[in-house]
Backbone as XML, in Angstrom:
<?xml version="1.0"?>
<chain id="A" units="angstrom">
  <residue number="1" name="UNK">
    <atom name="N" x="0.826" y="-1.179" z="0.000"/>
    <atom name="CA" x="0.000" y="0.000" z="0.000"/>
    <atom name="C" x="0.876" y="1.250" z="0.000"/>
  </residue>
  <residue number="2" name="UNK">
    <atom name="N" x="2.020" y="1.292" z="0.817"/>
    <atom name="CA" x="2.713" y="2.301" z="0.813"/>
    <atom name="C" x="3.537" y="2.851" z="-0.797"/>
  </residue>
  <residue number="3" name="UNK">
    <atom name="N" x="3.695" y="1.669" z="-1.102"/>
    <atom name="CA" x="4.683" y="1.311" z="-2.369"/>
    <atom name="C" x="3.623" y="1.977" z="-3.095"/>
  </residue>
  <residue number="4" name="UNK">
    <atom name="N" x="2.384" y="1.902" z="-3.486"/>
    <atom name="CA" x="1.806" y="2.407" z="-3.923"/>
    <atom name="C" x="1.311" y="3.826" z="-4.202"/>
  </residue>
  <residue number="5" name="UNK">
    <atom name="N" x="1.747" y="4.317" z="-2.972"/>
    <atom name="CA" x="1.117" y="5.842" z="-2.482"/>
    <atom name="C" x="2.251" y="6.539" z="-3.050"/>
  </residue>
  <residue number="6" name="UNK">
    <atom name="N" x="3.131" y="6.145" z="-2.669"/>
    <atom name="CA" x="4.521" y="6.678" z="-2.855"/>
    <atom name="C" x="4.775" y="6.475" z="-4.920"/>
  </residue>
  <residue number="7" name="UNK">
    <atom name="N" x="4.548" y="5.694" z="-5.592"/>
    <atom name="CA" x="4.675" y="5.659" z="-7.085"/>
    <atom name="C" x="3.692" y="6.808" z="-7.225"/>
  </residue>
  <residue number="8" name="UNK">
    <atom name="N" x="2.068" y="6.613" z="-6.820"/>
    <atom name="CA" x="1.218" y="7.717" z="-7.151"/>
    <atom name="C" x="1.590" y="9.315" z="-6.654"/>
  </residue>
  <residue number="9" name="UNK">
    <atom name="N" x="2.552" y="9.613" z="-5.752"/>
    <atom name="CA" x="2.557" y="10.832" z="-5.683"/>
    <atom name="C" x="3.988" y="11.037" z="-6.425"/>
  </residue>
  <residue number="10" name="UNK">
    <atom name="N" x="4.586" y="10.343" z="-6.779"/>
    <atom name="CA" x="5.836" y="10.310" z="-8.053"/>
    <atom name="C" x="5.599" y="10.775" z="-8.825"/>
  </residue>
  <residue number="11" name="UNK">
    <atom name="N" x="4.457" y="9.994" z="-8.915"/>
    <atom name="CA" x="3.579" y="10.595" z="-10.984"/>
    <atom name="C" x="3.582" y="12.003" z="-10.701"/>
  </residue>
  <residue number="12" name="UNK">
    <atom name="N" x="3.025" y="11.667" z="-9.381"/>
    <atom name="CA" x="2.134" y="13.441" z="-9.740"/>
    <atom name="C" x="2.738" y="14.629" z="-9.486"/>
  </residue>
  <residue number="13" name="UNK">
    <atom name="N" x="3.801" y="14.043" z="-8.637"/>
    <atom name="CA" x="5.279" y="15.642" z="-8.452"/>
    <atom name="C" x="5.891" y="15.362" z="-9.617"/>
  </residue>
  <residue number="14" name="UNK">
    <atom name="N" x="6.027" y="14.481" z="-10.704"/>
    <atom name="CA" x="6.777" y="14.944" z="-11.679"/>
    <atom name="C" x="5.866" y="14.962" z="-12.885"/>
  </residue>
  <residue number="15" name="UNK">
    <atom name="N" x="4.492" y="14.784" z="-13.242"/>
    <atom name="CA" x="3.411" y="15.692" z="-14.503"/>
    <atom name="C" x="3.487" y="17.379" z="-13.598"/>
  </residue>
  <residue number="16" name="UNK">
    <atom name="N" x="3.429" y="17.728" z="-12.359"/>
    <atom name="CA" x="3.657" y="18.743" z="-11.917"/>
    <atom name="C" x="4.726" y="19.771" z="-12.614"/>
  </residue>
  <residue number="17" name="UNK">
    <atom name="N" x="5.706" y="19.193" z="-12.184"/>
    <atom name="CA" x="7.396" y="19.644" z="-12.861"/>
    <atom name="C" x="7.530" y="19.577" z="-14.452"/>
  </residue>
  <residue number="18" name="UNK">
    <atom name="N" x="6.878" y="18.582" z="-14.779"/>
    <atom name="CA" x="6.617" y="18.851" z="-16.234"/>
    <atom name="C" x="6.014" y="20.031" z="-16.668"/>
  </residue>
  <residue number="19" name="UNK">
    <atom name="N" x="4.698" y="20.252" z="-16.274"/>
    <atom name="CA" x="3.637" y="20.688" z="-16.320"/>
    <atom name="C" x="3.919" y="22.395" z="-16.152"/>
  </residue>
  <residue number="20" name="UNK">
    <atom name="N" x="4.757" y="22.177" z="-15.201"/>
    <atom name="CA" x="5.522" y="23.822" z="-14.683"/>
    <atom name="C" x="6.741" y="24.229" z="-15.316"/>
  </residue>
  <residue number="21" name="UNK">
    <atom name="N" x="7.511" y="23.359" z="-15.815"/>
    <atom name="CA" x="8.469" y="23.658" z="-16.668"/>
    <atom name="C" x="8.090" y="23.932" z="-18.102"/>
  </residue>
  <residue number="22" name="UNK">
    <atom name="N" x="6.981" y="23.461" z="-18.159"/>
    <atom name="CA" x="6.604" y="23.694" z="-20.185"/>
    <atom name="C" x="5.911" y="25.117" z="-20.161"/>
  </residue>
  <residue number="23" name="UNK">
    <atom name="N" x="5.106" y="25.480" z="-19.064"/>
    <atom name="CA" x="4.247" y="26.669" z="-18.928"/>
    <atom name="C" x="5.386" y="28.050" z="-18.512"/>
  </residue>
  <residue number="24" name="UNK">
    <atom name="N" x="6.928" y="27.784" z="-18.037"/>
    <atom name="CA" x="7.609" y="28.542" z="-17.528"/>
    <atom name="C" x="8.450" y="28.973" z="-18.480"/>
  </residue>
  <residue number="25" name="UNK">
    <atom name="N" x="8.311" y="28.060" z="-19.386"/>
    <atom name="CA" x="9.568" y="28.593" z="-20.959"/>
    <atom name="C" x="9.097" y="29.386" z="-21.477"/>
  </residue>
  <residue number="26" name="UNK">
    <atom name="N" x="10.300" y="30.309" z="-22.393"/>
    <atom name="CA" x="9.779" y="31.378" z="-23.235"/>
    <atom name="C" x="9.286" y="30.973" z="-24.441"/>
  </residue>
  <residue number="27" name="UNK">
    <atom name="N" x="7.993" y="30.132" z="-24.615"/>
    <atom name="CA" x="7.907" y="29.522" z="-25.988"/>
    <atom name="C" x="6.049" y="30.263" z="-26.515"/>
  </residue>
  <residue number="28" name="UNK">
    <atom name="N" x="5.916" y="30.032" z="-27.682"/>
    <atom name="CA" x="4.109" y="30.722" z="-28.230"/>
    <atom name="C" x="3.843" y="29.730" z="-27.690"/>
  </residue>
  <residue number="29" name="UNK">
    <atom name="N" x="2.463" y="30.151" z="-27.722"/>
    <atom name="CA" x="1.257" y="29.439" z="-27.146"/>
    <atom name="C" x="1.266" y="27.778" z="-27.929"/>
  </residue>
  <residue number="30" name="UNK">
    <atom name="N" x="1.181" y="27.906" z="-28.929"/>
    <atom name="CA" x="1.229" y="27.116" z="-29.886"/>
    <atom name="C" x="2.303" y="25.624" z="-29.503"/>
  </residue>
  <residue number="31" name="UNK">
    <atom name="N" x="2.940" y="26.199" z="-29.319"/>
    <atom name="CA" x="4.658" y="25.594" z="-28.902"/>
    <atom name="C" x="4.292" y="24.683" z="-27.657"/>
  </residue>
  <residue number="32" name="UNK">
    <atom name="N" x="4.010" y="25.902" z="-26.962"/>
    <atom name="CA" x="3.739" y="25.245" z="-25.512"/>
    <atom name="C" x="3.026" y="23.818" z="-25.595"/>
  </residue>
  <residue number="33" name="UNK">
    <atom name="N" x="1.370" y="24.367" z="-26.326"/>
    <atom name="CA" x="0.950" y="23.038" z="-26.491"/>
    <atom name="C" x="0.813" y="21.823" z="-26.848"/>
  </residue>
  <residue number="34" name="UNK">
    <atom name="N" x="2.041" y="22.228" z="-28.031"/>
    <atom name="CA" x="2.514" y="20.866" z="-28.871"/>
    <atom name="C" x="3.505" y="20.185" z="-27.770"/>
  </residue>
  <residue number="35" name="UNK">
    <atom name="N" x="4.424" y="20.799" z="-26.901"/>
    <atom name="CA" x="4.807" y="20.024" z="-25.796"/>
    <atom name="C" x="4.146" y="19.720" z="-24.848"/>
  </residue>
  <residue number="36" name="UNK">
    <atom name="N" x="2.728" y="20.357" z="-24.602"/>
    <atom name="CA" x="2.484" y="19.444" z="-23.444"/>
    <atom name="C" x="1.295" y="18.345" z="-24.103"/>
  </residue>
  <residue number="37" name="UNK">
    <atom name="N" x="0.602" y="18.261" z="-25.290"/>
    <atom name="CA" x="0.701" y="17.234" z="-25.490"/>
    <atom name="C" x="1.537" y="15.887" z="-26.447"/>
  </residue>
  <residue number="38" name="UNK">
    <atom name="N" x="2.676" y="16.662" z="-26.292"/>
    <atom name="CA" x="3.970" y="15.249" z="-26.495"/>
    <atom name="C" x="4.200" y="14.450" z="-24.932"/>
  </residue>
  <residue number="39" name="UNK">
    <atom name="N" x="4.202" y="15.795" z="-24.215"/>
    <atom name="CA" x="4.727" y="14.747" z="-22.790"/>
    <atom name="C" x="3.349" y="13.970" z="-22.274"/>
  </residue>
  <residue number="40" name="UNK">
    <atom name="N" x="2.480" y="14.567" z="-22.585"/>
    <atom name="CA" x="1.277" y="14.337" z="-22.387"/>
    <atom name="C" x="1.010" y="12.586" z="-22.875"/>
  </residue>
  <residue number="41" name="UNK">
    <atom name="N" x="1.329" y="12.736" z="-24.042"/>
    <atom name="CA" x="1.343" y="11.040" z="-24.886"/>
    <atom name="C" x="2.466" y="10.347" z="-24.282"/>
  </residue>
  <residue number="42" name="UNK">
    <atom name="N" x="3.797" y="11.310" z="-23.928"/>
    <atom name="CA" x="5.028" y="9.832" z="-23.377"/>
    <atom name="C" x="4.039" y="9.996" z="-22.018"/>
  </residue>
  <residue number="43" name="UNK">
    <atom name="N" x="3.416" y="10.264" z="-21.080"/>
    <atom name="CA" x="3.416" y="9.846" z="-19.735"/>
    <atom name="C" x="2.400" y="8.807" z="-20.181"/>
  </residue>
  <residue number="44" name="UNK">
    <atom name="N" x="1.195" y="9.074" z="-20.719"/>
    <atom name="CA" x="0.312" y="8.077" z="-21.324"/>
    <atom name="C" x="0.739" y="6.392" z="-21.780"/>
  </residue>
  <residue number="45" name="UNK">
    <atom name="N" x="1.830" y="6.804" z="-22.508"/>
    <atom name="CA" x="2.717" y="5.456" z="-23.140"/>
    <atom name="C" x="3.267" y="4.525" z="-22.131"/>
  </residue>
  <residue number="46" name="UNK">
    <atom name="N" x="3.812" y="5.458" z="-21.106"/>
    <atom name="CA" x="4.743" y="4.453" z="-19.904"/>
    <atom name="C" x="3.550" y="4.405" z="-18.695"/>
  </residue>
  <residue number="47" name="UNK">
    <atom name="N" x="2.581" y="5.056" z="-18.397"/>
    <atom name="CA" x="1.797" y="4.225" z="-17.413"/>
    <atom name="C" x="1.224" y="3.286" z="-18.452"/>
  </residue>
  <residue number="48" name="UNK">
    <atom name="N" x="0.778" y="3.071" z="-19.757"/>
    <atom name="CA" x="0.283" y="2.075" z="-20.191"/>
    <atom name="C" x="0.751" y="1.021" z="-19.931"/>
  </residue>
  <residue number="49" name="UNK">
    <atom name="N" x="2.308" y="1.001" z="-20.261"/>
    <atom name="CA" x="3.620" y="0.063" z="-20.029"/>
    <atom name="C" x="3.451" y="-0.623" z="-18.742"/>
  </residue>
  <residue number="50" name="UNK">
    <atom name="N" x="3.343" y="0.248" z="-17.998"/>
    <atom name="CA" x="3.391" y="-0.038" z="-16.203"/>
    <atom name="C" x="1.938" y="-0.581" z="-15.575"/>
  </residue>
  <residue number="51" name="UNK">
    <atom name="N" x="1.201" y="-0.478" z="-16.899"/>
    <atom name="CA" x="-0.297" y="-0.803" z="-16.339"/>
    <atom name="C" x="0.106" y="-2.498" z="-16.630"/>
  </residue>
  <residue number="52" name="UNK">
    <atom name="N" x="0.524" y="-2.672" z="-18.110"/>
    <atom name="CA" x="0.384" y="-3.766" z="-18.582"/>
    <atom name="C" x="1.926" y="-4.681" z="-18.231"/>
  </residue>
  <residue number="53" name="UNK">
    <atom name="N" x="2.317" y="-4.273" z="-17.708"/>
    <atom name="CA" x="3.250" y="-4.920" z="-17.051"/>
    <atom name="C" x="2.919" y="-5.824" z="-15.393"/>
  </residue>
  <residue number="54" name="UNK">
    <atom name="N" x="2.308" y="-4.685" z="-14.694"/>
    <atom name="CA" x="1.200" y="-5.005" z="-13.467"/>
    <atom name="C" x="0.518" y="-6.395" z="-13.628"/>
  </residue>
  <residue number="55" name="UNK">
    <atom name="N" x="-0.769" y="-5.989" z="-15.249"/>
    <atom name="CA" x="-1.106" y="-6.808" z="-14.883"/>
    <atom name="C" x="-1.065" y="-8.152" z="-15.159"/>
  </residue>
  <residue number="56" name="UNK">
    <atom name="N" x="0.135" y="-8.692" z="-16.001"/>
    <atom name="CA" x="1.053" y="-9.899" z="-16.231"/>
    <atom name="C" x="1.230" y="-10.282" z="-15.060"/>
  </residue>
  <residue number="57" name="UNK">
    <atom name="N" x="1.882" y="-9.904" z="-14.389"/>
    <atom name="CA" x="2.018" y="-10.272" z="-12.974"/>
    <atom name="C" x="1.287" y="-10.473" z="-12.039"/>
  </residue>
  <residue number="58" name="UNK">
    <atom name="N" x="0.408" y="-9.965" z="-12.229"/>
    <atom name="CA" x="-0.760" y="-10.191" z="-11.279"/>
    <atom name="C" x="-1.682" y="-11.794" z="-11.752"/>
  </residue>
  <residue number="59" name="UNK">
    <atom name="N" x="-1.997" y="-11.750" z="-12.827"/>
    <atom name="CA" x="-2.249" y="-12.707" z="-13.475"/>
    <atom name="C" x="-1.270" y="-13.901" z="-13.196"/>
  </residue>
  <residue number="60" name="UNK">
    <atom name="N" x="-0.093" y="-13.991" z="-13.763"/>
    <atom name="CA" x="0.641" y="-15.061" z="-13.227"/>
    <atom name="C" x="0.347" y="-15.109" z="-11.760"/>
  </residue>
  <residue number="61" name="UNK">
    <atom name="N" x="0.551" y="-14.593" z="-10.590"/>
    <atom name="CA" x="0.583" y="-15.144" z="-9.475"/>
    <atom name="C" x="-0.962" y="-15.651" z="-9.019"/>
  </residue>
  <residue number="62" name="UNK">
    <atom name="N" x="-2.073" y="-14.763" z="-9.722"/>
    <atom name="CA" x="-3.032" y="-15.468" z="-9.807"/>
    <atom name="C" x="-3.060" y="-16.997" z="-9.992"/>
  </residue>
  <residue number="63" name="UNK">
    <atom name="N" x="-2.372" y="-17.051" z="-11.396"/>
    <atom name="CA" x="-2.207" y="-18.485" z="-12.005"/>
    <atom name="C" x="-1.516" y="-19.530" z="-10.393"/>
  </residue>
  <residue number="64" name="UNK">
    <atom name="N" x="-0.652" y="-18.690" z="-10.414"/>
    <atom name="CA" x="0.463" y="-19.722" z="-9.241"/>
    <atom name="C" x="-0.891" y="-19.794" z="-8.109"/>
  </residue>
  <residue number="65" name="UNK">
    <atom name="N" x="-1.788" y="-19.020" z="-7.422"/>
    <atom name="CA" x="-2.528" y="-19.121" z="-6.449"/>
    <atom name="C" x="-3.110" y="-20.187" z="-6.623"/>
  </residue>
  <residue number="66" name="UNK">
    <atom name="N" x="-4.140" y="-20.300" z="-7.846"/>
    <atom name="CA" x="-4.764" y="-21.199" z="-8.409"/>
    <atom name="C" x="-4.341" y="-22.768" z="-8.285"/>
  </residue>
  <residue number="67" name="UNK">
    <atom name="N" x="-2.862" y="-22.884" z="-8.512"/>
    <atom name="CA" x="-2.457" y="-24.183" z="-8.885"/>
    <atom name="C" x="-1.906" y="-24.619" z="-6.975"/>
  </residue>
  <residue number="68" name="UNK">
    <atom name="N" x="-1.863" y="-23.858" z="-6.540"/>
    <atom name="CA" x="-1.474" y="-24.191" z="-5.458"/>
    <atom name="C" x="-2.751" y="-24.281" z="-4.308"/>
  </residue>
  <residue number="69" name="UNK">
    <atom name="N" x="-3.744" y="-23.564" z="-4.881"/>
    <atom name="CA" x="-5.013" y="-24.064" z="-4.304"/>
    <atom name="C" x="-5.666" y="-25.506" z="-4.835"/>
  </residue>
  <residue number="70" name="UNK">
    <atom name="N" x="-5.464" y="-26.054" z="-5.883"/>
    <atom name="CA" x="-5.984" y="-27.332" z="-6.846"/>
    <atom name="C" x="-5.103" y="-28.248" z="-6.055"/>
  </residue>
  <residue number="71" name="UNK">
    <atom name="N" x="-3.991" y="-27.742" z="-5.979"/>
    <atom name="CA" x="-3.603" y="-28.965" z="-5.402"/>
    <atom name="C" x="-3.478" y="-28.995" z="-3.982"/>
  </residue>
  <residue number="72" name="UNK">
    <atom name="N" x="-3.751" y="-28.068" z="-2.829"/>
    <atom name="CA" x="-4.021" y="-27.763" z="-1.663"/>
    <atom name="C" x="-5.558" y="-29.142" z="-1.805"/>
  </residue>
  <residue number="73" name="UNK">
    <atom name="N" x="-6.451" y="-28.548" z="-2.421"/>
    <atom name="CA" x="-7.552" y="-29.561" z="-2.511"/>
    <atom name="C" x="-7.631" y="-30.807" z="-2.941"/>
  </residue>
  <residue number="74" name="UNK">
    <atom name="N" x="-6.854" y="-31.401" z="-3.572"/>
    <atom name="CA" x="-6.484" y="-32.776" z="-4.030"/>
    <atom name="C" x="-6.128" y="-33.439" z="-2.802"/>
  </residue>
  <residue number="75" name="UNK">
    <atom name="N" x="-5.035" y="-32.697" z="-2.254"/>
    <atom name="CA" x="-4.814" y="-33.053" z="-1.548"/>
    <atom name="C" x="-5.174" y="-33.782" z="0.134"/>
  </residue>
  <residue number="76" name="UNK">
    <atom name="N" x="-6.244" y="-32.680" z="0.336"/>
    <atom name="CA" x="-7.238" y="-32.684" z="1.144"/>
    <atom name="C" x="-8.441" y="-33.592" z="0.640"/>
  </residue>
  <residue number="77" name="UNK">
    <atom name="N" x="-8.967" y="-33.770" z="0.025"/>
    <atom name="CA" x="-9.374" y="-35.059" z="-0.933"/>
    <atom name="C" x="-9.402" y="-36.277" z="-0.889"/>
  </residue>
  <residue number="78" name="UNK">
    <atom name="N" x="-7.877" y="-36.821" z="-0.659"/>
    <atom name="CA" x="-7.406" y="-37.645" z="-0.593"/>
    <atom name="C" x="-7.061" y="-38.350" z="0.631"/>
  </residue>
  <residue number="79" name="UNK">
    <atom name="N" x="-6.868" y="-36.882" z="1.740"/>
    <atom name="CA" x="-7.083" y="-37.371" z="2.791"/>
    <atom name="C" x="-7.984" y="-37.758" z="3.669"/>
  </residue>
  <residue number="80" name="UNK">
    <atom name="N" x="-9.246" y="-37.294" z="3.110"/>
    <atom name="CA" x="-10.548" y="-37.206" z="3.354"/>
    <atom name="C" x="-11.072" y="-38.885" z="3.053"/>
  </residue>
  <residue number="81" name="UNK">
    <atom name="N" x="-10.607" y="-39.467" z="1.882"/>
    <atom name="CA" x="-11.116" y="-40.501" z="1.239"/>
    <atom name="C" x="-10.160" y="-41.736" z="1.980"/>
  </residue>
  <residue number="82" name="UNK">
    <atom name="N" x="-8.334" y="-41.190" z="2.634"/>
    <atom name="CA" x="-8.063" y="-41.842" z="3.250"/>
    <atom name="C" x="-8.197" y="-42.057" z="5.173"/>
  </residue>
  <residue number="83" name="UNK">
    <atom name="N" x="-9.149" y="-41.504" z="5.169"/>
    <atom name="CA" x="-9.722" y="-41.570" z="6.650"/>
    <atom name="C" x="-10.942" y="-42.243" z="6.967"/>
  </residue>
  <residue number="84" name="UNK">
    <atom name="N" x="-12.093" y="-42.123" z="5.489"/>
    <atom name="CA" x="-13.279" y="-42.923" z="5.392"/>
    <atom name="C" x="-12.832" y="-44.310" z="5.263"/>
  </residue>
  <residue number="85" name="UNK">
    <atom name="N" x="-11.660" y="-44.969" z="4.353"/>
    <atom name="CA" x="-11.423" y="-46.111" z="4.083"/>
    <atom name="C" x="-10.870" y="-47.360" z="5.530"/>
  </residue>
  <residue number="86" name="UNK">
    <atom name="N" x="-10.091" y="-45.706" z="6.247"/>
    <atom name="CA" x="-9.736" y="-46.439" z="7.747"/>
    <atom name="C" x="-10.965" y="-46.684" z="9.014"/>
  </residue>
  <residue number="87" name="UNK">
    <atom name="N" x="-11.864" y="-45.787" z="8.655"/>
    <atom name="CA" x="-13.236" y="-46.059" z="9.605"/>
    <atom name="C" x="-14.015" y="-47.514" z="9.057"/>
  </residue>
  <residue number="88" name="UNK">
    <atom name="N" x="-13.917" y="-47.604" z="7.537"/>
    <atom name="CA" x="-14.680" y="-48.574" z="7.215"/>
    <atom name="C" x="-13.556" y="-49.619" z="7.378"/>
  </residue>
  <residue number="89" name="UNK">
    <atom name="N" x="-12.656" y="-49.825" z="7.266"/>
    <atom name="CA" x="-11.660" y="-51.448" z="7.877"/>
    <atom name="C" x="-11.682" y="-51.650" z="9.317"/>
  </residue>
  <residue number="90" name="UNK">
    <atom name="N" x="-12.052" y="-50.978" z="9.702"/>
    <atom name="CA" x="-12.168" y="-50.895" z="11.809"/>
    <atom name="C" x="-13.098" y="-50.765" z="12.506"/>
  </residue>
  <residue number="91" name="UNK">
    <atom name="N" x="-13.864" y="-51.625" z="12.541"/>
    <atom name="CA" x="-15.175" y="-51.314" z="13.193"/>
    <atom name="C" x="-14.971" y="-50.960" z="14.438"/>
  </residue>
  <residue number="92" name="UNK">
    <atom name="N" x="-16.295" y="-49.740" z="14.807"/>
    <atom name="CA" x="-16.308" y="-48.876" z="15.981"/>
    <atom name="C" x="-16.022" y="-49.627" z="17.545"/>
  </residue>
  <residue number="93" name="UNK">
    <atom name="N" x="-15.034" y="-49.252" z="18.656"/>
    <atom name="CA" x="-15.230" y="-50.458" z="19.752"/>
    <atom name="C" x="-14.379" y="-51.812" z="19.393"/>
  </residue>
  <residue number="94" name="UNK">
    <atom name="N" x="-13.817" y="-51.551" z="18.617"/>
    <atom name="CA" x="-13.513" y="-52.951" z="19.013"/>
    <atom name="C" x="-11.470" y="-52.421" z="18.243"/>
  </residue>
  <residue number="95" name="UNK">
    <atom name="N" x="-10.539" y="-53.185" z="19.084"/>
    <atom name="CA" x="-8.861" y="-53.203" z="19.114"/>
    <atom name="C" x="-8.116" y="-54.095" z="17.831"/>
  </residue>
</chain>
C-alpha cells in the first residue's frame, strides 16, 4: 500500500514539474501546447507500459494461487477418502 502511495505521488510531483516547466519557458502558445501534449502522450505510453506490465504479474501469481489451491484440494481429498477407508476397515469399539 505504501509502495503504492509513494509511485502515485511520483507521478504526480513529476506531470507537476513537467507541467511547470513547459508553462515557464519562453515559448508561443502554440509551442507550448505541442509540448504538453507530447509529454502528455510519453506519460500516457509508460503508465500504459506499467499498467500492462502489473497486470502480467498479477495474473501469473493469480495463475500460481490457483495451482497451489488445486492442489491444496487434491490433496485434502485424498485425505478425506483416506480416513473414510480407515473407519470402514475398523469397526467402531472394538482393538
Amino acid at each position: 500500500m505504501a509502495k503504492s502511495k509513494f509511485l502515485l505521488g511520483a507521478i504526480i510531483g513529476a506531470t507537476a514539474g513537467i507541467v511547470a516547466g513547459i508553462l515557464s519557458a519562453p515559448k508561443s502558445g502554440k509551442e507550448t501546447r505541442a509540448d504538453i501534449k507530447r509529454k502528455a502522450n510519453e506519460l500516457k505510453a509508460d503508465a500504459d507500459r506499467k499498467v500492462k506490465d502489473i497486470r502480467g504479474k498479477a495474473e501469473a501469481k493469480g495463475d500460481e494461487l490457483m495451482d497451489q489451491a488445486d492442489e491444496l484440494k487434491s490433496r485434502v481429498e485424498n485425505a478425506v477418502e483416506g480416513a473414510k477407508d480407515g473407519f470402514k476397515k475398523k469397526p467402531l469399539g472394538r482393538k
